[in-house]
Each structure stands twice: as structure tokens, then as C-alpha cells.
Residue frames as qw, qx, qy, qz and C-alpha x, y, z in Angstrom:
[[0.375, 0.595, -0.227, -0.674, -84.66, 74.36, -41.97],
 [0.839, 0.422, 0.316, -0.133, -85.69, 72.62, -45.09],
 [0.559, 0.012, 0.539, 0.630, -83.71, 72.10, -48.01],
 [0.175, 0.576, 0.029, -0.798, -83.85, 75.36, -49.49],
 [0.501, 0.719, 0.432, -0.215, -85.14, 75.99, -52.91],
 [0.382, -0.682, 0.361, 0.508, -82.14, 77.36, -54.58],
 [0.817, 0.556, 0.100, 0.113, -80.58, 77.47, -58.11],
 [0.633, -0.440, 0.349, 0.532, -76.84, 77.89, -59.07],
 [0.337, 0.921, 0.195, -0.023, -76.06, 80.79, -61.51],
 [0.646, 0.176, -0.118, 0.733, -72.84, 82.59, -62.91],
 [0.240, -0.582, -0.244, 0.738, -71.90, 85.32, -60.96],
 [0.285, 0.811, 0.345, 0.377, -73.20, 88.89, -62.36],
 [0.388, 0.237, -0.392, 0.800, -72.47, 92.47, -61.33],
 [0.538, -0.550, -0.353, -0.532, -75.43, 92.29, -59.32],
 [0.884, -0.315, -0.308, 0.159, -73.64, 89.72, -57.27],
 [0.461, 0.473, -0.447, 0.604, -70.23, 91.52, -56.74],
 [0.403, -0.526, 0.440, -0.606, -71.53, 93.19, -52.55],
 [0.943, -0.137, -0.099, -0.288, -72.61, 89.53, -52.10],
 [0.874, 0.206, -0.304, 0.318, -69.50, 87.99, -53.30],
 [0.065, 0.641, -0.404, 0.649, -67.35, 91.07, -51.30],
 [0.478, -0.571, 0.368, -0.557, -69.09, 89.73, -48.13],
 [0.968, -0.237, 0.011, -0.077, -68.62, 86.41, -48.47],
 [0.607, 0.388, -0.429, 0.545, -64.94, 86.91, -49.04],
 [0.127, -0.646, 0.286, -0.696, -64.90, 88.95, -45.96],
 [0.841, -0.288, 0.150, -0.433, -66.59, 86.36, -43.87],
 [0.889, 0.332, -0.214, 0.231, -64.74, 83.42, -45.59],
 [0.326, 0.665, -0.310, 0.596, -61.67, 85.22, -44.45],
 [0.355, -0.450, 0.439, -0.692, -62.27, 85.44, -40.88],
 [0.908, -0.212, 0.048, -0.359, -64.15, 82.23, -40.25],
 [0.950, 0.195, -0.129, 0.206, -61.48, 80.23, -41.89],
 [0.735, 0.201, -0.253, 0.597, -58.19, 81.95, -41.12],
 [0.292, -0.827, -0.307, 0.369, -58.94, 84.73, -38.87],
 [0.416, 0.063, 0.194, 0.886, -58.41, 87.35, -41.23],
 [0.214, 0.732, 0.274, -0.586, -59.62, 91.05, -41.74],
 [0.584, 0.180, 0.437, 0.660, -59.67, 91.66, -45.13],
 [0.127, 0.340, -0.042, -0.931, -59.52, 95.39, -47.01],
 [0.430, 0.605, 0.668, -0.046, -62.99, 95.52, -48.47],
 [0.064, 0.845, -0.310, -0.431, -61.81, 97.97, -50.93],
 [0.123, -0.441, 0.827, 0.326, -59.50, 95.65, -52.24],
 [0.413, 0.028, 0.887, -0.202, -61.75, 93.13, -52.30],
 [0.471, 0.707, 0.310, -0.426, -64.48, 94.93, -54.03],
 [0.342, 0.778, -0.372, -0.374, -62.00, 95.99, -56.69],
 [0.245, -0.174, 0.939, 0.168, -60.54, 92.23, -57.07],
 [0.434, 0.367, 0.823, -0.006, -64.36, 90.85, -57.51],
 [0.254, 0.752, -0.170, -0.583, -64.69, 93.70, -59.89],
 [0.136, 0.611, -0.659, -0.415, -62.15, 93.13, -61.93],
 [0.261, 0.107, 0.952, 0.121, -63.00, 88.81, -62.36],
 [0.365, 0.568, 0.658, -0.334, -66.58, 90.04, -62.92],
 [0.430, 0.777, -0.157, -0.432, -65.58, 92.43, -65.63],
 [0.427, 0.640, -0.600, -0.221, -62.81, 89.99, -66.95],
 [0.996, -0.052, -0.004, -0.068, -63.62, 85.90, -67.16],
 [0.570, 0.585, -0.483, 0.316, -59.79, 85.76, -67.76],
 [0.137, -0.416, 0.612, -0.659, -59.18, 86.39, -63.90],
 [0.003, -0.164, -0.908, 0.385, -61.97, 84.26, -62.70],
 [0.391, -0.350, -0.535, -0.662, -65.65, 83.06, -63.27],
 [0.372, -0.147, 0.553, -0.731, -68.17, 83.30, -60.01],
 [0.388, -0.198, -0.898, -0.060, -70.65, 80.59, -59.40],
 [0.374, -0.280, 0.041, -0.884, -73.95, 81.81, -57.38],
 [0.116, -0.444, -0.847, 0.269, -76.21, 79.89, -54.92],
 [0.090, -0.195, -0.139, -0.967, -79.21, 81.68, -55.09],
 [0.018, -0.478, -0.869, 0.130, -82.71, 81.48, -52.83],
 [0.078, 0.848, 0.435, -0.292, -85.36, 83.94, -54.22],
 [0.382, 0.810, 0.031, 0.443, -82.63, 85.91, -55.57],
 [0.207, -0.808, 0.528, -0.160, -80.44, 86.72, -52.86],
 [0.441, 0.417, -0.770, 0.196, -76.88, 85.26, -53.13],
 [0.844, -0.476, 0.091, -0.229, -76.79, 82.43, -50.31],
 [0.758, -0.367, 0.386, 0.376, -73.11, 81.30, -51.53],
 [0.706, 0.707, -0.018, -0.046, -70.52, 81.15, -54.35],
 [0.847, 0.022, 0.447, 0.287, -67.48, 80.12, -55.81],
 [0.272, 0.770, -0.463, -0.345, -64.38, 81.45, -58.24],
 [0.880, 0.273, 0.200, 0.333, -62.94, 79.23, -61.12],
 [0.014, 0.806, -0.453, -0.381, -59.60, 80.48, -62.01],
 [0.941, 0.337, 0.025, -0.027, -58.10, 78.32, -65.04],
 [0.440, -0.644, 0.506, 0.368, -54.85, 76.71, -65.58],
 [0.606, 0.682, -0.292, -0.287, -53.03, 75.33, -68.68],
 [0.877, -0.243, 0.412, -0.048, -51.52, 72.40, -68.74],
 [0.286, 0.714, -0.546, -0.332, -48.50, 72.14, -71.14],
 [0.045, -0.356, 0.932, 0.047, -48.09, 68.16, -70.08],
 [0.351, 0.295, 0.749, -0.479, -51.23, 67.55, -70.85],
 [0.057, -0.144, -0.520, -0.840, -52.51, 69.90, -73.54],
 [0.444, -0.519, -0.711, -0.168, -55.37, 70.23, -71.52],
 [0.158, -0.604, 0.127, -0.771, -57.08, 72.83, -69.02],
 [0.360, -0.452, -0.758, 0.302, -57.50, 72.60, -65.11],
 [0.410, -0.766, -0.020, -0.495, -60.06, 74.71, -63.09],
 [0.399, -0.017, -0.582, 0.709, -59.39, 76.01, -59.54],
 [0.402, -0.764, -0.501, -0.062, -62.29, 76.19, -57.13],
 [0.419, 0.050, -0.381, 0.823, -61.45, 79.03, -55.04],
 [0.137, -0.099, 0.187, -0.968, -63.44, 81.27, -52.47],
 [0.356, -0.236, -0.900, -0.089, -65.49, 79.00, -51.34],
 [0.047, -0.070, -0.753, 0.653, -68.20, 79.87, -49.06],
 [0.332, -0.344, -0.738, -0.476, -71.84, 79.41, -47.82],
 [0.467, -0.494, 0.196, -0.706, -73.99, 81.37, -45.31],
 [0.016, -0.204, 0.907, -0.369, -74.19, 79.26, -42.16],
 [0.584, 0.160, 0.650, -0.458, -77.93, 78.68, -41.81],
 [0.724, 0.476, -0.039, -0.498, -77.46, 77.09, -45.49],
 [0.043, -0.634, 0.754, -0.168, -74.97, 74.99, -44.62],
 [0.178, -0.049, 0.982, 0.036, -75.19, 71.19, -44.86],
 [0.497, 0.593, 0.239, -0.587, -78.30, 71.49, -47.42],
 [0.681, 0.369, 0.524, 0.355, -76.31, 70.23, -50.21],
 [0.313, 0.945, -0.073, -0.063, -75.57, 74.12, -51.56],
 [0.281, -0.451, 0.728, 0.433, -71.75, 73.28, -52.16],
 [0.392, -0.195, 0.787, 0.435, -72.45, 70.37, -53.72],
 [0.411, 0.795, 0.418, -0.156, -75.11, 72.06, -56.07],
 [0.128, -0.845, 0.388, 0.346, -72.55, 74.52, -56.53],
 [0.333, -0.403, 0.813, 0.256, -69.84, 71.75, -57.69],
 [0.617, 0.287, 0.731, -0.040, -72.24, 69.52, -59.47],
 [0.338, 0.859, 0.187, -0.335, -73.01, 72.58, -61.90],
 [0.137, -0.851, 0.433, 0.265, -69.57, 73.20, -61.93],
 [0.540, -0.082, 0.822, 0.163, -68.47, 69.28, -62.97],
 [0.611, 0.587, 0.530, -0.020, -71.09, 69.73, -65.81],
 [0.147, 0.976, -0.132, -0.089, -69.56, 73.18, -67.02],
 [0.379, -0.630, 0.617, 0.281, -66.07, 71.77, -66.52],
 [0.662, 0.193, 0.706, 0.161, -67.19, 68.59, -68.88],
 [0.578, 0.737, 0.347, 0.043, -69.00, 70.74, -71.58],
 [0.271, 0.936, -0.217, -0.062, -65.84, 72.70, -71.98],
 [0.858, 0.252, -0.395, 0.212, -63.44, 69.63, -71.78],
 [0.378, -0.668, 0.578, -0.277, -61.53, 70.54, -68.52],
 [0.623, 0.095, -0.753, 0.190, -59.54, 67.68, -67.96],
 [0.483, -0.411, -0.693, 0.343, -59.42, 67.96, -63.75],
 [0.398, -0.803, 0.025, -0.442, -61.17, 70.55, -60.69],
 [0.621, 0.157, -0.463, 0.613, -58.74, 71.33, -58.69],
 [0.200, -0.864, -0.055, -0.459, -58.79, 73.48, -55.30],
 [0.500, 0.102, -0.582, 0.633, -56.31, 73.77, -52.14],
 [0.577, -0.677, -0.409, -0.203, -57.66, 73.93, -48.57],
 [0.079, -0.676, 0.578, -0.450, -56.09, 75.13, -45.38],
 [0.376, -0.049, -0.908, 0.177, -54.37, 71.74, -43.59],
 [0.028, 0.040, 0.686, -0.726, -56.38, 72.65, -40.69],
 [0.442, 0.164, -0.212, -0.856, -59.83, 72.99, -42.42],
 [0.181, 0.006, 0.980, 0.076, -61.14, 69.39, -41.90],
 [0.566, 0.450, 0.583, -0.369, -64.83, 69.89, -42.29],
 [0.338, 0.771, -0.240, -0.483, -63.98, 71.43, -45.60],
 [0.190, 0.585, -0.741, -0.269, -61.93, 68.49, -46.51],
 [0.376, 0.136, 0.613, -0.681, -64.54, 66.33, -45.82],
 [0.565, 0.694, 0.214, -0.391, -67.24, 67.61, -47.94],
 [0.145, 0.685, -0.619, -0.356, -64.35, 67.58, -50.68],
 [0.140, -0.071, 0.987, -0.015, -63.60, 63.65, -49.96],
 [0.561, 0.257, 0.724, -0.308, -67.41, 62.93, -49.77],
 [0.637, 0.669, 0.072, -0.376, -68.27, 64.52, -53.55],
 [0.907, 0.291, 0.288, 0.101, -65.41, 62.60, -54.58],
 [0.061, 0.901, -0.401, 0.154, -62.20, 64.82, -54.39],
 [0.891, -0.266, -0.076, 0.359, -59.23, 62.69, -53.24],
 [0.399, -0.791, 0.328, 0.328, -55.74, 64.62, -51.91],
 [0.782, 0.611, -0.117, 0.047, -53.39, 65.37, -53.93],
 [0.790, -0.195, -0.143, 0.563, -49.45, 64.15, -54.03],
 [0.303, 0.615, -0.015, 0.727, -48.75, 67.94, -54.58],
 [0.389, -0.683, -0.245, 0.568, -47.69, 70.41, -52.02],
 [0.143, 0.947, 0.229, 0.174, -48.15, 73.89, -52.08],
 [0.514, -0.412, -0.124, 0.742, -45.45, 76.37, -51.49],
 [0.059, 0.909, 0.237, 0.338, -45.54, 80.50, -52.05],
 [0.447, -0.486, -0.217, 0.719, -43.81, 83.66, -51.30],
 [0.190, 0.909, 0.367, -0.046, -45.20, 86.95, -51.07],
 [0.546, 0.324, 0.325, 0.700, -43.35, 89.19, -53.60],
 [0.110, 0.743, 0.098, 0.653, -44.51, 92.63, -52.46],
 [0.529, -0.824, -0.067, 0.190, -42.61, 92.85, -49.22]]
């Protein structure tokens, strides 16, 4: 395949079954998970009705979703200054090394600038090398942070 034709758009609620299936997919490829599509649906809902929660990011050939992307924002009290968090990453496979990410990102970097973000931030699974990769090549470097979490509704 050619380099598609593509353009890079904010998510709508046009997009939400798109975005549902690429979570679903995303999920499984990367961590062998099943996720409740239900939930799901009613998560990308909810970001799609409220930017507060998170802004999609659209690959798009012809009109049909081909990838996309959540921004969730942080605050930065030692800073005075906002960070974005890439998150839900993912791109049909036969559009895959085409440069949709970094279309995706590039868009993003501009959007991040025109609204002063200070850094784009996103956390990968250790095991995820291609993914960390692509990251390194557009100019991502590892951070000294580690991640830690516990789930609160057991």
C-alpha cells in the first residue's frame, strides 16, 4: 500500500463506534485483554461529551476513522504549566508504518504549542518495544519516572 491520503481531525460523536473498536482491539493486541464494550462505549461517551475527561484525535481516509488518540491533561503546580497525556493509542494494521501516528502526534505537538502545553507525555507497557520505538524515533526520550497504581474498587 501507498501512503494513504489521510487527514487528522478531533474526535466527534460520529467517531465514538470507531474509537470503541479501537479500544477493544488496542486492548487485546497489546495486553491480551477483553474489554466490556459497554463500558467502553460509555467512557468514549462521556470524553466526547466532556473535553475535561479527554480530547480524541482522528486519522481519517475518505472519512472512515483509520486511528486515534486521547489527550487527558495534567496541571503542574511546579511548574505553573500544563502537561498532555497521549493515551489510547492505536492504528488499523494495514495503516501501520505510513506515518499515521506520527501525523497524529505532529498535529498534536502543534495543538499542544498553540495552547502553551509545556510537555506530551504518555506511558507504554515495558514490553511494548515497537511502540517505544516509534516514540524514540519522533523524538520522545524515557522518562526518570516510574509508574506505580492500585486498583481502588476491589
Amino acid at each position: 500500500m501507498k501512503n494513504p491520503d489521510y487527514t487528522i481531525v478531533r474526535g466527534e460523536v460520529d467517531d465514538i463506534e470507531s474509537i470503541v473498536q479501537f479500544q477493544a482491539k488496542m486492548a487485546m493486541e497489546s495486553e491480551g485483554t477483553t474489554l466490556d464494550l459497554e463500558k467502553v462505549t460509555k467512557g468514549v461517551t462521556a470524553a466526547m461529551n466532556d473535553a475535561s475527561k479527554g480530547i480524541y484525535w482522528v486519522a481519517k481516509v475518505n472519512g472512515k476513522a483509520i486511528g486515534s488518540l486521547m489527550v487527558t491533561r495534567e496541571w503542574s503546580d511546579w511548574n505553573n504549566e500544563w502537561y498532555w497525556w497521549i493515551q489510547s493509542v492505536y492504528v488499523l494494521p494495514d495503516y501501520r508504518k505510513h506515518g499515521v501516528y506520527k501525523a497524529m502526534y505532529s498535529t498534536l505537538k502543534e495543538v499542544a504549542k498553540e495552547n502553551k502545553v509545556s510537555q506530551i507525555r504518555l506511558y507504554v507497557d515495558k514490553t511494548n518495544h515497537p511502540a517505544q520505538q516509534v516514540y524514540q524515533r519522533l523524538g520522545m526520550q524515557e522518562s526518570h519516572y516510574l509508574m506505580y497504581e492500585e486498583n481502588t474498587n476491589d
